[in-house]
C-alpha positions as CSV (number, residue, x, y, z in Angstrom):
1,X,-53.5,96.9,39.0
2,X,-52.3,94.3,41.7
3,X,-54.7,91.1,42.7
4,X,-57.1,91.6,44.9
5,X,-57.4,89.2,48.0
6,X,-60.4,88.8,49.5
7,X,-61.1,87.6,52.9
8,X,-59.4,85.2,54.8
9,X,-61.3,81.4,54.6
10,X,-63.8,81.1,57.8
11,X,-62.1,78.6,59.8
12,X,-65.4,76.5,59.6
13,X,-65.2,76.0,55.9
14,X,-61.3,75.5,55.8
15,X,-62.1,72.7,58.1
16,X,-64.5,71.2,55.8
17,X,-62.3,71.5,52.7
18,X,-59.3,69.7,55.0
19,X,-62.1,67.0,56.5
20,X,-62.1,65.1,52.8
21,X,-58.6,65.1,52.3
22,X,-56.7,62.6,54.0
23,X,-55.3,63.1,57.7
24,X,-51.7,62.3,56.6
25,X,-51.6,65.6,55.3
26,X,-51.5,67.5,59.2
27,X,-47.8,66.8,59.3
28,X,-45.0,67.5,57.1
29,X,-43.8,64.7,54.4
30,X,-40.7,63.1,55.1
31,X,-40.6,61.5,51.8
32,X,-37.1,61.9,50.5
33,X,-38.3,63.7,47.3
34,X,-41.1,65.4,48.1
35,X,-41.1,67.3,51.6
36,X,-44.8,69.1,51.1
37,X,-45.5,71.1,54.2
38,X,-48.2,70.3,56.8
39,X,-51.7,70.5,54.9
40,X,-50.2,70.5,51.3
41,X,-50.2,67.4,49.3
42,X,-47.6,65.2,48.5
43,X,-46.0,65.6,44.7
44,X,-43.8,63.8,42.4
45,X,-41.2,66.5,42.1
46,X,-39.9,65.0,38.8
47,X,-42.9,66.5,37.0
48,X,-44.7,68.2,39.6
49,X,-47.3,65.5,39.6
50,X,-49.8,66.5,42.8
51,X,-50.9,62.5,44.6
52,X,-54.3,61.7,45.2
53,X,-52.9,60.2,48.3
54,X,-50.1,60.8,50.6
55,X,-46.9,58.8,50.3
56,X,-46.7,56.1,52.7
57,X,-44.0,57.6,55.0
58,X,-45.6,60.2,55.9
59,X,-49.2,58.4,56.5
60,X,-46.8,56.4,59.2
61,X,-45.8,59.6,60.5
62,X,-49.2,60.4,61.0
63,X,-50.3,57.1,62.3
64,X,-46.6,57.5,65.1
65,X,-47.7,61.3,65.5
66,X,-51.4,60.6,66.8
67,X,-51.6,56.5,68.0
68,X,-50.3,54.2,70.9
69,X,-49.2,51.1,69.4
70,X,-51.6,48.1,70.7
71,X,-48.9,45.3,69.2
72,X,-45.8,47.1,70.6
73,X,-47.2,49.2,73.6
74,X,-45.5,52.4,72.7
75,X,-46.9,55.9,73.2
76,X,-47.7,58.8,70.8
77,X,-44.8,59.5,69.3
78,X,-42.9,56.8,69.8
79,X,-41.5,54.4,66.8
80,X,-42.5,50.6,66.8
81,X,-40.5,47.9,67.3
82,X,-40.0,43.9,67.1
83,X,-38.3,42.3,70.5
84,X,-36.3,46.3,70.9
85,X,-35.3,46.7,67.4
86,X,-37.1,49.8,66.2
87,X,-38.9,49.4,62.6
88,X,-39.3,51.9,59.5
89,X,-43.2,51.0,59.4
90,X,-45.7,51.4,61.9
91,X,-47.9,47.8,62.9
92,X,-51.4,47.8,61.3
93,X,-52.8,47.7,64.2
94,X,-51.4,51.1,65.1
95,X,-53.0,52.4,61.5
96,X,-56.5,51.1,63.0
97,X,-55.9,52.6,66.2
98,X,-55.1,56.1,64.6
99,X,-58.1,55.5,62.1
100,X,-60.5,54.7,65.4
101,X,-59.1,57.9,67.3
102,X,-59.7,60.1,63.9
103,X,-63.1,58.8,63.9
């Protein structure tokens, strides 16, 4: 006998379930070892270890995905940078800014 499936989630509870984990996990990971799909969450792929919290990278992917940069003036999108030279983390006051717009 195969598995049976039942229903598909309501959307209203799905949205509930994804409301306590952390909004990091709407896009992809870009973590070099671990690459969990939008809405998955991050794992050590050593031992398959699932995170209680998203690597870093991809949180600043989040934060670049949804926040204009107050410090640097940039758009959604759009890396940060110091005087043009573009940086590999986003300025904290982009993570508030993306924290304030989640809210």
């Amino acid at each position: 006998m195969g598995l049976h499936q039942g229903a598909p989630m309501p959307a209203s509870i799905r949205h509930a379930f994804r409301a306590r984990a952390h909004p990091a996990r709407s896009v992809p990971c870009p973590h070099e070892h671990c690459h969990a799909r939008a809405h998955q969450s991050c794992i050590v792929r050593v031992n398959g270890r699932v995170l209680a919290k998203p690597h870093q990278s991809r949180i600043n992917l989040w934060v670049k995905t949804v926040a204009c940069c107050p410090e640097c003036q940039v758009q959604p999108g759009i890396p940060c940078h110091d005087d043009g030279h573009a940086r590999t983390e986003v300025h904290a006051r982009r993570v508030q800014e993306a924290q304030v717009t989640l809210a």
